[in-house]
C-alpha positions as CSV (number, residue, x, y, z in Angstrom):
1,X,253.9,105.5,-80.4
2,X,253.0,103.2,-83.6
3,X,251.3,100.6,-83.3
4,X,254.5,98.1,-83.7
5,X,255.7,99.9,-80.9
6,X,253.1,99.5,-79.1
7,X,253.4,95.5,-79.7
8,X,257.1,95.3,-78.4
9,X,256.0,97.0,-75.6
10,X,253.4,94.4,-75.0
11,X,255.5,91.8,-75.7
12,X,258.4,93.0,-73.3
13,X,255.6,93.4,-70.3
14,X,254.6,89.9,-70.5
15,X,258.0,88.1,-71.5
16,X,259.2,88.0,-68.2
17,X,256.3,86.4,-66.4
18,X,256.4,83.8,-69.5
19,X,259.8,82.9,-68.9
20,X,259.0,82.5,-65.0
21,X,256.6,80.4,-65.5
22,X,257.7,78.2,-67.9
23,X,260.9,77.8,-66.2
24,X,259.9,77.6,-63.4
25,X,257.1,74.7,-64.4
26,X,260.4,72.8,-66.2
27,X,262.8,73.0,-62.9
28,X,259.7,71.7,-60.8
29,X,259.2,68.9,-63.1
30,X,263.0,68.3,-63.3
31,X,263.1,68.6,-59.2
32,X,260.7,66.4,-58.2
33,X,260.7,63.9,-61.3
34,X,258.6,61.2,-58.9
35,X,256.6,63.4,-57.4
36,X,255.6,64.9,-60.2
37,X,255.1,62.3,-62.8
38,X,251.5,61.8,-62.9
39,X,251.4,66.0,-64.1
40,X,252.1,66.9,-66.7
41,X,254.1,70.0,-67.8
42,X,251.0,71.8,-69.5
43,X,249.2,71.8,-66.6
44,X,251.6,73.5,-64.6
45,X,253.0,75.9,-66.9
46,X,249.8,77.4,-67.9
47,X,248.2,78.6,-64.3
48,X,251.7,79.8,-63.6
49,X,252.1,81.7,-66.8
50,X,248.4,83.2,-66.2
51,X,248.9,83.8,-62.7
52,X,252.7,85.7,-63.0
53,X,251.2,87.8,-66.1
54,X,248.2,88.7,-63.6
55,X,250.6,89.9,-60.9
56,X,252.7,92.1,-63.6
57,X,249.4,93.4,-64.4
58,X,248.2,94.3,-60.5
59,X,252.2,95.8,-60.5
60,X,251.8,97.9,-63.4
61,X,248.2,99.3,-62.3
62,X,249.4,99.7,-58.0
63,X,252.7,101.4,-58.8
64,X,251.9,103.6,-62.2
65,X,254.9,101.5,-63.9
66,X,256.4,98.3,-64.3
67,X,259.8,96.8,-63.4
68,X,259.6,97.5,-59.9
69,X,261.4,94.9,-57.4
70,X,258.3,94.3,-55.5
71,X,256.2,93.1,-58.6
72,X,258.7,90.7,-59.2
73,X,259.1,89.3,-55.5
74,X,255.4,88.9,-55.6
75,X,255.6,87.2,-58.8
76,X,257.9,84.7,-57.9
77,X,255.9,84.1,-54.9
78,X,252.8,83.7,-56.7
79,X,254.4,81.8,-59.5
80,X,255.8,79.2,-56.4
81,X,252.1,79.1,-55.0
82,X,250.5,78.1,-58.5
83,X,253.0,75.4,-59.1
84,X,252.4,74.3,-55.0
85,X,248.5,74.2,-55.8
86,X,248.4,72.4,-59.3
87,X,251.9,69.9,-58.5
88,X,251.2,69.1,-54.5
89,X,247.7,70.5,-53.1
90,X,244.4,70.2,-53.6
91,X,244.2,71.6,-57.5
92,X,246.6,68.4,-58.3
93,X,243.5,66.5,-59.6
């Protein structure tokens, strides 16, 4: 493998947990418009990007590959407990 192959590669791993969590960030904000004013979108798409790429990660290194079903249920279930913490709990501030 060359090393733009090796790039693609990289950048298909992690383009998935991007998209999550940037979606995921914009439908929250969207959602709960009041709720949510006082943070901004930044502040919740990052953790959530960094925490879903983090779970892809712990997938890929547990089960010898990624794209397995069970990654991604725990990666939307991180990804929703990220944008619980930094939207509605204690990390709001």
């Amino acid at each position: 493998m060359g090393p733009l192959d090796a790039l693609w590669h990289l950048g298909n791993l992690f383009a998935v947990p991007l998209g999550l969590g940037l979606l995921s960030a914009a439908l929250a904000k969207l959602l709960w418009r009041r709720e949510l004013a006082a943070v901004t979108w930044r502040r919740l798409a990052t953790p959530a990007c960094a925490v879903c790429a983090l779970v892809v990660l712990a997938g890929l290194v547990a089960f010898g590959r990624d794209g397995k079903m069970a990654t991604y249920a725990a990666m939307v279930a991180a990804c929703a407990l990220t944008l619980w913490w930094r939207g509605f709990g204690p990390g709001r501030r």
